[in-house]
Structures are given as C-alpha cells and as structure tokens.
N, C-alpha and C positions, 0 to 999 in steps of 0.2 A: 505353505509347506516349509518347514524347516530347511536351510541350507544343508545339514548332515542326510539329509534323506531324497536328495537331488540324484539325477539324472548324471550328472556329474560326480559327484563326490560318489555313488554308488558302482556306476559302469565304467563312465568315461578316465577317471584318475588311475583305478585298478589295471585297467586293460593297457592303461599308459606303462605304468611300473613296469609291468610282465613283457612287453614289448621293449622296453630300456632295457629289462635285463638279457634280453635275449639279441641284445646289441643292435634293435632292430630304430632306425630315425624315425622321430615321433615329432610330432606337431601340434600344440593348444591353438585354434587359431579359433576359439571360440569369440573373440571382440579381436577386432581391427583387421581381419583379413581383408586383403585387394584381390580383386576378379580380374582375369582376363590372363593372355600367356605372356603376361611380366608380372603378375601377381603371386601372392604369398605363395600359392602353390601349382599356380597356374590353371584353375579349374572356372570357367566360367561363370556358375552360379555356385550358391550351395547345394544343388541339386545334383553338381557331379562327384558321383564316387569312385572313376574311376580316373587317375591322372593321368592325360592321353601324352605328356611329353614322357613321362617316367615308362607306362608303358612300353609308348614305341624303341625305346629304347633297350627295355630289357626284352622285349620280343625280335630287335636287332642282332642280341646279344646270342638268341637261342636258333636266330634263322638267319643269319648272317650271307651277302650277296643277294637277297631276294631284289626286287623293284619298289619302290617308297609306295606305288598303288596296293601291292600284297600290305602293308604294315596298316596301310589308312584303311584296306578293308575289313584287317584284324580286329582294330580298333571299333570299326562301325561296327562288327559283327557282335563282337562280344560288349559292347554297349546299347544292342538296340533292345528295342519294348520285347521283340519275340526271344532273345536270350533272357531276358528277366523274367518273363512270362515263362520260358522251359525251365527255370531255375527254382519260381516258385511253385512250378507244378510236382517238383519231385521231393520237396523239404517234406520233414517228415512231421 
C-alpha cells in the first residue's frame, strides 16, 4: 500500500494539525516511544489510551481536597473493561 494512503498520512497527521491548531500538545511517538512512568508519555504499553499521570492530575484540578484513593478509583473506573464496554454499547 502506498505511503500517501496510510493510516497515517490519512488520520493520524490531519487530526494532529487540527489538534496544533487548537493549541492542544500533540505527540508522533509513533517509533521510539519508552514505557513505563518515566517514559515518553508514561503509559505502560501501547495498549494505554488513557494517561493515568495527566489524568489524575486534571481530575485533581476539577476535585480538588479529595483523598489520592477517590483519584486512583477515578482512574480504575473510567479505565476498566466494564466502562469501555458501556462506552461501546451506546456508539451509534
């Protein structure tokens, strides 16, 4: 398959653009990413979509005083099989 007809150059670049313009931090970490939480992004595998240091932090931001247990629950909850699972059950 041609490079111009990629996965990449189709989704991934465009969605980058519109995301720069909207001042929003982007990351290629398509080759050379490091795992773990001193890595590129600090996400364990590639399998994580969601970044647990970035979140706890912006759900710090929005529940501020809570206990570190309420943020780590946040985190599990809205990461686990049964939210992806309620998530895909309502896409249209």
């Amino acid at each position: 398959m041609s490079k111009d007809y990629s996965e990449d150059q189709l989704i991934e670049q465009p969605c980058m653009d519109i995301f720069q313009e909207l001042t929003w931090e982007t990351a290629n970490v398509y080759e050379g990413e490091t795992f773990g939480e001193h890595g590129t992004l600090g996400r364990d595998s590639e399998a994580d979509v969601i970044l647990r240091t970035r979140f706890i932090e912006a759900i710090k931001k929005l529940n501020p005083n809570l206990p570190k247990q309420a943020y780590d629950l946040a985190y599990e909850s809205i990461n686990s099989n049964d939210a992806h699972q309620e998530f895909s059950r309502h896409q249209l």
